[in-house]
C-alpha atoms as one frame of an Amber mdcrd trajectory, in Angstrom:
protein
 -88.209 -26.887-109.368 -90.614 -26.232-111.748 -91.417 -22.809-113.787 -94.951
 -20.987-112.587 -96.471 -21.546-116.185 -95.534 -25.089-116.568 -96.832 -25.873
-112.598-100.062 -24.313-113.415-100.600 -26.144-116.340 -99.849 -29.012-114.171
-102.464 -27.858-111.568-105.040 -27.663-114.708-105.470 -24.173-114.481-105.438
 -24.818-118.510-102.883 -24.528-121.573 -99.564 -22.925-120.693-100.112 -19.788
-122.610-103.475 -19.471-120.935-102.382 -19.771-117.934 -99.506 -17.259-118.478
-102.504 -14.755-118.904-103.650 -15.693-115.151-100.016 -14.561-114.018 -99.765
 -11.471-116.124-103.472 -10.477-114.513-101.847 -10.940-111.086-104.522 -13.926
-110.501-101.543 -16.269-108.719-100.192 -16.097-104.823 -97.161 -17.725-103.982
 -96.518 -17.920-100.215 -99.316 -15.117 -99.968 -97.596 -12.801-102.161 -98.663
 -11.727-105.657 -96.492 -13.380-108.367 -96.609 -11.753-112.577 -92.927 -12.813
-113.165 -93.473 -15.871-116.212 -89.720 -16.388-115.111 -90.365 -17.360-111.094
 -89.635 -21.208-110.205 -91.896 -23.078-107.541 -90.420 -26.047-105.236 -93.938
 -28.570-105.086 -92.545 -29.490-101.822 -92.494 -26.123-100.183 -94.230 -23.178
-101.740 -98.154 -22.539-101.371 -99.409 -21.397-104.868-102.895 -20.263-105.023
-105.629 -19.045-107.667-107.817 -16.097-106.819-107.279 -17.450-102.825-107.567
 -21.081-103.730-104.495 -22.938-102.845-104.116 -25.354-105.865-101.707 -28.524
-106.053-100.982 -31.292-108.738-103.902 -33.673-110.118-102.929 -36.885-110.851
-105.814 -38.402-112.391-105.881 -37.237-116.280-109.550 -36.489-118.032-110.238
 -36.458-121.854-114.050 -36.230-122.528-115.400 -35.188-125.923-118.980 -34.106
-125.731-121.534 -33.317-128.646-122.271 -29.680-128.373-125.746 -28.835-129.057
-126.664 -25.068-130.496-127.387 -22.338-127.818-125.047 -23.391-125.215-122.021
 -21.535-124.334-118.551 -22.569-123.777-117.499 -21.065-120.381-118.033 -21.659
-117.293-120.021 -18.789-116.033-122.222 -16.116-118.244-123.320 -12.772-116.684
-126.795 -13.412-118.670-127.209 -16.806-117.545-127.255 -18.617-120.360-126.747
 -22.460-120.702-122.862 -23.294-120.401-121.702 -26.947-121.615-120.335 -27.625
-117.956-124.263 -28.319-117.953-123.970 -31.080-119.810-120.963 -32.749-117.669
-120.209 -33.902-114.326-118.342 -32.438-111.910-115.254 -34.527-111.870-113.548
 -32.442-108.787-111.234 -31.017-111.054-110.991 -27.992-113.370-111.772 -29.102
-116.722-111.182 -26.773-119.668-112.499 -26.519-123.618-109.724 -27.421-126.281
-110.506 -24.821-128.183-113.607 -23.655-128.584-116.899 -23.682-130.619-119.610
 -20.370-130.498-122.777 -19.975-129.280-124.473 -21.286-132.635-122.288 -23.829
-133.692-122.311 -27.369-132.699-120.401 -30.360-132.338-117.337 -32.460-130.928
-115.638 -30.360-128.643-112.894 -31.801-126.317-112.331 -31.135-122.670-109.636
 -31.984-120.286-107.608 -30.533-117.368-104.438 -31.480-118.617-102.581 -28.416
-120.039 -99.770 -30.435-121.806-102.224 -32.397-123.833-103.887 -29.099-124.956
-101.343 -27.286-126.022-100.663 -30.317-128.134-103.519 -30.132-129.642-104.651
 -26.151-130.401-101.007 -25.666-130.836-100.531 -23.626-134.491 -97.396 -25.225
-134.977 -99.144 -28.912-135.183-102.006 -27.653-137.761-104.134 -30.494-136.791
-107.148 -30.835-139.088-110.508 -29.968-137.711-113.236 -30.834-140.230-116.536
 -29.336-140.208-120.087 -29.810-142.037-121.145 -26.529-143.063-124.707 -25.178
-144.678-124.235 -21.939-146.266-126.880 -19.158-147.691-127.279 -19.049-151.199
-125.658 -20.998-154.745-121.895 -20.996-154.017-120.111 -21.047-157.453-116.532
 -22.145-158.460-114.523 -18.574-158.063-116.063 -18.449-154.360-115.235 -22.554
-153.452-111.650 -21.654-155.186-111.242 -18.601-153.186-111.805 -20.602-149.783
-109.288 -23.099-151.056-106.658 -20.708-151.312-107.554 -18.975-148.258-108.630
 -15.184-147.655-107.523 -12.486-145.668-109.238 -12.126-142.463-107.474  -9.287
-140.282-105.040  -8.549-142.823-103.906 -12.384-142.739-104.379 -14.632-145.048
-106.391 -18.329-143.940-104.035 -21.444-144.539-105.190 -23.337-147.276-108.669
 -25.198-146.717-109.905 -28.801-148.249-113.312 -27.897-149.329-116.087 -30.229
-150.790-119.366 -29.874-152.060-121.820 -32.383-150.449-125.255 -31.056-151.741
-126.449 -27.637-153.462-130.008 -25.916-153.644-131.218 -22.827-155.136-130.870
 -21.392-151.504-128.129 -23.136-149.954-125.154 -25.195-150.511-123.446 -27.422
-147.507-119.771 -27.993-147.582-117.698 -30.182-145.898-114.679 -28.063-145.171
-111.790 -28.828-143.542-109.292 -26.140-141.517-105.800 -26.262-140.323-105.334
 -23.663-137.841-107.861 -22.279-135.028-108.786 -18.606-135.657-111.512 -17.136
-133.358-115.233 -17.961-136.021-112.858 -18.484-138.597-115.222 -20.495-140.901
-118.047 -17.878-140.614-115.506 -15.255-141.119-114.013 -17.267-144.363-117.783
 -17.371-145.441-118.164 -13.600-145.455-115.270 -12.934-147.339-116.751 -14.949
-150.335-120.244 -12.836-149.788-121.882 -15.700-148.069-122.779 -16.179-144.455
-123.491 -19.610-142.524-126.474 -20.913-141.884-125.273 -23.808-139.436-122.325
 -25.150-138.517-121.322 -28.178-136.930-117.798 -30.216-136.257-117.095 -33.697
-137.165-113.805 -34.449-136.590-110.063 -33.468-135.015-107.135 -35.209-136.270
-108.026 -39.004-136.689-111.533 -38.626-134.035-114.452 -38.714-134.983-117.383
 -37.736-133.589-119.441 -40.408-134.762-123.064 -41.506-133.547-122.281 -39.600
-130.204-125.973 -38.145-129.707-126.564 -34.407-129.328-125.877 -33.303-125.820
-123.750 -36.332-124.494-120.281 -36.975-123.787-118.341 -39.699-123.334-114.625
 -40.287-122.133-111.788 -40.629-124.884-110.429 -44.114-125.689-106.514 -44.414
-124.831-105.687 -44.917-128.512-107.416 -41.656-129.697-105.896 -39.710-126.960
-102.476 -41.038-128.645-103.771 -40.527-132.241-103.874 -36.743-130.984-100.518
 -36.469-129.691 -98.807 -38.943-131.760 -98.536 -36.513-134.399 -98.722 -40.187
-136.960-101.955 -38.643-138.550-103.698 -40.849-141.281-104.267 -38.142-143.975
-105.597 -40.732-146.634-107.907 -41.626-144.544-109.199 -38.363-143.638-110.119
 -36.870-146.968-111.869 -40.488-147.592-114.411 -39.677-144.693-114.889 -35.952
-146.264-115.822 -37.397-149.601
C-alpha cells in the first residue's frame, strides 16, 4: 500500500507537494470516486486512480533532460495566449515530464525536466539549499553598500533572502553583470533582490545547479543527463571549492 501523494509522484504527476495540490483541488478518482484525503492509501494491484478522467499507473522508465532555455518561451505546458512553451523545444517522450523549478518568461538558461517526483523534490527541496548560480546584467553602476546588501540578503515579503555569493564580472557606466549565486528558490527572486537595492535586471540567465553545468549546450537544445550528474544532484557530496572557482 502506498499513500495517494507518494503514488502520484510515482505516476509523475510531479513533486509530492505538487501533487498534494491536485488532491486538495479534487483533480484525483479512485475507483470513480473523488478522493482530497492526503491520508488515503492505494493497493497498485487493485484500485483505478485517475487524473482529470485519465486512469494513470506507474512509469518505469526514469527521464532527466536539461534543456537551454531561450528568452520568450514559457514554462508550462499550455498558455491561454498561445505563447511558445519549452515542451516546444522537447519530444514527446509518452510520459508527463515536469520543470524542476522554474525560470520566467525573460530569463534563460539550464532548466531541468523529469517525471520523476522523488528526484525533484530532492532537488527544489528548501531543506537541501542546493546552489543555483546565475549570470546576471543589471541597469546602472552598482556600488559596494548595494553588492553588500545582496550578500547579506534583503527582505522580500517580509523575509529576509539567505545569504548570496555575489561577484562582479564586468562594470560600465550603464550596467554592471554579476555572477550571483542563490541558495533557496523564491518565485523571481533575483529580480526581486535587484529591486530592493534600486536596480532592476536587464537579463538573466542560469549557469549552473549543484555540481552541473550548463556548459556549451546551445540555446534552445536539450540533451539527457549523464548518470553521474543525476547522482551529483542527489548525492548531497557537493564540491563547494569547486563551485566558487567556476564563479570567479
Amino acid at each position: 500500500m502506498l499513500r495517494i501523494n507518494k503514488y502520484l509522484a510515482k505516476c509523475n504527476l510531479g513533486s509530492r507537494r505538487k501533487v498534494e495540490s491536485l488532491i486538495k483541488n479534487g483533480d484525483i478518482k479512485i475507483n470513480g470516486i473523488v478522493c482530497t484525503d492526503l491520508s488515503k492509501q492505494i493497493d497498485p494491484l487493485k484500485d483505478t486512480v485517475e487524473f482529470k478522467g485519465k486512469k494513470i499507473s506507474f512509469s518505469d522508465e526514469k527521464i532527466y533532460l536539461m534543456l537551454n532555455k531561450p528568452k520568450k518561451y514559457l514554462v508550462t505546458k499550455h498558455d491561454d495566449f498561445d505563447r511558445k512553451t519549452v515542451y516546444d523545444l522537447i519530444p514527446d517522450f509518452g510520459t508527463h515530464l515536469f520543470s524542476i523549478g522554474r525560470l520566467d518568461y525573460m530569463s534563460e538558461g539550464l532548466l531541468l525536466l523529469t517525471n520523476n517526483g522523488d528526484f525533484a523534490q530532492q532537488v527544489i527541496h528548501p531543506r537541501y539549499k542546493l546552489p543555483k548560480l546565475y549570470k546576471v546584467t543589471v541597469k546602472g553602476n552598482l556600488d559596494a553598500n548595494q553588492i553588500k546588501q545582496l550578500r547579506e540578503g534583503v527582505l522580500i515579503d517580509d523575509k529576509r533572502t539567505l545569504p548570496a555569493l555575489v561577484y562582479v564580472k564586468k562594470r560600465t557606466q550603464n550596467m554592471t553583470i554579476l555572477k550571483m549565486t542563490i541558495f533557496e528558490g523564491r518565485k523571481r527572486q533575483i529580480r526581486y533582490m535587484l529591486k530592493k537595492v534600486d536596480s532592476e535586471v536587464l537579463e538573466l540567465k542560469r549557469l549552473q545547479i549543484g555540481d552541473v553545468k550548463l556548459g556549451k549546450l546551445p540555446v534552445g537544445m536539450w540533451r539527457m543527463l549523464k548518470p553521474s550528474e543525476v547522482l551529483k544532484l542527489t548525492s548531497r557530496k557537493f564540491s563547494g571549492s569547486k563551485f566558487v572557482k567556476f564563479i570567479k
